[in-house]
C-alpha positions as CSV (number, residue, x, y, z in Angstrom):
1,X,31.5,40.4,97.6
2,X,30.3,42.3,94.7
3,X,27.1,40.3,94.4
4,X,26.4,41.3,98.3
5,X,26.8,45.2,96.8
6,X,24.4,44.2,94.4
7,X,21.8,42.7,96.3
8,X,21.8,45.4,98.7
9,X,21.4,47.8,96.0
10,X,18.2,45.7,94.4
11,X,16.7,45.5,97.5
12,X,17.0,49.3,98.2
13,X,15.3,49.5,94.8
14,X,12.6,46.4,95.4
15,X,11.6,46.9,99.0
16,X,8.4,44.3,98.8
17,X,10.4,41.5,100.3
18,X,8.1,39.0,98.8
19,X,9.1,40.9,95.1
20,X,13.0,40.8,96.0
21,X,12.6,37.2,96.9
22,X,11.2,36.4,93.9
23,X,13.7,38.6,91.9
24,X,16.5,36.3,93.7
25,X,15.3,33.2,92.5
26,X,14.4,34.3,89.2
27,X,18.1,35.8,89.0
28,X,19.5,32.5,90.1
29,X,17.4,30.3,87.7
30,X,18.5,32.6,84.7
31,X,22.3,32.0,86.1
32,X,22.3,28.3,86.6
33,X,20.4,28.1,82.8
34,X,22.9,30.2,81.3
35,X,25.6,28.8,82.6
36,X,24.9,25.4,82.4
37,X,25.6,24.1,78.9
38,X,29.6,26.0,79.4
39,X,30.0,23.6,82.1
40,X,32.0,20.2,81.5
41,X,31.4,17.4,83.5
42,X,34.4,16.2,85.8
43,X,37.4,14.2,84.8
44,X,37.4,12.1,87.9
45,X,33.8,11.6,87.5
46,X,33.9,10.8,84.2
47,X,36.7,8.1,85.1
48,X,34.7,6.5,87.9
49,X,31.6,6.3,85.7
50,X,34.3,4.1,83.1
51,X,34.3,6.9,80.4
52,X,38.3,7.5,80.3
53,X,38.0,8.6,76.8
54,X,36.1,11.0,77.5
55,X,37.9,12.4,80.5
56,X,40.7,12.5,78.1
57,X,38.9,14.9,76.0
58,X,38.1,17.1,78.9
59,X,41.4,17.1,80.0
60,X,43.0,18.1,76.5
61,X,40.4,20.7,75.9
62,X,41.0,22.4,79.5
63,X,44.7,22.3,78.7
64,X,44.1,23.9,74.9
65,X,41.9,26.7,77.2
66,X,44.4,27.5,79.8
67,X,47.6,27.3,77.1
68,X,49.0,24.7,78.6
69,X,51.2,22.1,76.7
70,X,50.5,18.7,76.3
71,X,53.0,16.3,76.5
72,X,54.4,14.4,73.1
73,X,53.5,11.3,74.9
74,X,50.2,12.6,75.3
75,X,48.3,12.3,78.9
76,X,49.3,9.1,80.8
77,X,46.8,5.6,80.8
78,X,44.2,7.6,83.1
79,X,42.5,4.8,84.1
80,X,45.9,3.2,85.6
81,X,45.7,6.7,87.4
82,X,42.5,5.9,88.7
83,X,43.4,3.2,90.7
84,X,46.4,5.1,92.6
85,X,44.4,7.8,93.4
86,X,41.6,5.4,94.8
């Protein structure tokens, strides 16, 4: 919702729609670049692909973010979890 606000404001402001169109795409380039390296890749996806100690280190550094405790017996076998799930 506020990026609607926004956008109608910038377009108040940039009224060339060829200029606001470009100011869009620009925006959303600088976005996806910025944002991209924070991004961790999927634990499911990383499972599929046969990376489960990886997705195991996702996992445990998501729970560390969110303050979430991990069990003493640590996460379970994830690739046994895999094939339940699929």
């Amino acid at each position: 919702m506020s990026g609607i606000c926004l956008m109608s404001g910038v377009a108040s402001i940039l009224t060339e729609w060829r200029v606001f169109s470009a100011f869009v795409v620009i925006s959303t380039l600088a976005y996806c670049g910025a944002s991209a390296p924070l991004l961790k890749e999927s634990p499911r996806w990383l499972l599929i692909s046969g990376n489960p100690e990886k997705a195991r280190e996702v996992l445990t550094s998501m729970a560390k973010e969110n303050r979430q405790d991990i069990p003493e017996d640590g996460l379970p076998p994830l690739v046994r979890l895999l094939y339940i799930y699929f």
